[in-house]
N, C-alpha and C positions, 0 to 999 in steps of 0.2 A: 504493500500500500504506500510504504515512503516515495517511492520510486513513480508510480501513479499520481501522488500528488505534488510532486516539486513544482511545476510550472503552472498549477492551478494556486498555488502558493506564492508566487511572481504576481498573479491578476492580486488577488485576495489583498495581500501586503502592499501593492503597489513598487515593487522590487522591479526595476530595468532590468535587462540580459545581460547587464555589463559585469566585468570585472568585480567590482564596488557594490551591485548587485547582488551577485552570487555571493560575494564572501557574506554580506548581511543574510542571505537567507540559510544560508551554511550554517553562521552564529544563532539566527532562528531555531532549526530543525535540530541542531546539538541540544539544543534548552529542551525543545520539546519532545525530544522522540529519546534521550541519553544515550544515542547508539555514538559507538567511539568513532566511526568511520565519518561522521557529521563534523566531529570536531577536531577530527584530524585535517578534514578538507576544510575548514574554517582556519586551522591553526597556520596550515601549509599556504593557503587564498592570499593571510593575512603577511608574511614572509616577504610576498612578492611587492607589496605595496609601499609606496611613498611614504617618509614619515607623517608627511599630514594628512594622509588615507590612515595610517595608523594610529595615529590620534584619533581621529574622528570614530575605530571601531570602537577604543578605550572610553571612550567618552560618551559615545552614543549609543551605535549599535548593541556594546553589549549589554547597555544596561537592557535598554526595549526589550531586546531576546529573554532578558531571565525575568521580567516585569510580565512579558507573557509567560513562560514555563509557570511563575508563581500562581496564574489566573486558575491554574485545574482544571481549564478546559485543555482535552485531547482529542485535537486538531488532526488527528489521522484518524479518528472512527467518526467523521463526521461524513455524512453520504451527500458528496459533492454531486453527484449524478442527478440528483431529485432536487438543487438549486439550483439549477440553472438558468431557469426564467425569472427566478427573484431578481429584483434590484440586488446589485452589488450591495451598495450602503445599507440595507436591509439585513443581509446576511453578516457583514462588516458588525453591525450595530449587538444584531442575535449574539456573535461567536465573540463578541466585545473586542474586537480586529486595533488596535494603534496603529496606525502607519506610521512611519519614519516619517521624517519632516525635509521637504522637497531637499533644504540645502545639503542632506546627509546622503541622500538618496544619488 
């Protein structure tokens, strides 16, 4: 199911396909799923980056990521298949969704 939902997790979050991107949903999916292979590709994403890309996950990203883990919602048995006609912000709203903030993004 992790694997199934990554990219429905880029719309949800509002996460670009970028670089910057991915490492934030990386730091996301570590919080939420504890699988080591999430945070290894978070830890390894994070390596490649700028120090003020790296600032910014220290600072930002990963609080957001564990501020979701902390919610107890489990964002992998949620049946994305059956929202799909909802409003985005609807479901956002339900699943209590933060997005990042454009400038982090």
């Amino acid at each position: 199911r992790y694997r199934q939902v990554h990219d429905l997790w880029h719309v949800l979050y509002s996460l670009p396909p970028t670089f910057m991107g991915e490492v934030a949903l990386k730091w996301l999916e570590a919080a939420q799923t504890g699988l080591p292979m999430c945070a290894v590709g978070a830890f390894a994403g994070g390596v490649r980056l700028c120090s003020s890309q790296r600032s910014m996950v220290l600072r930002h990203i990963l609080p957001w990521a564990m501020r979701h883990a902390a919610t107890g919602q489990d964002l992998l048995c949620v049946y994305y298949e059956r929202e799909f006609e909802r409003p985005l912000l609807h479901l956002r709203r339900e699943l209590q969704i933060e997005t990042l903030p454009i400038h982090v993004r």
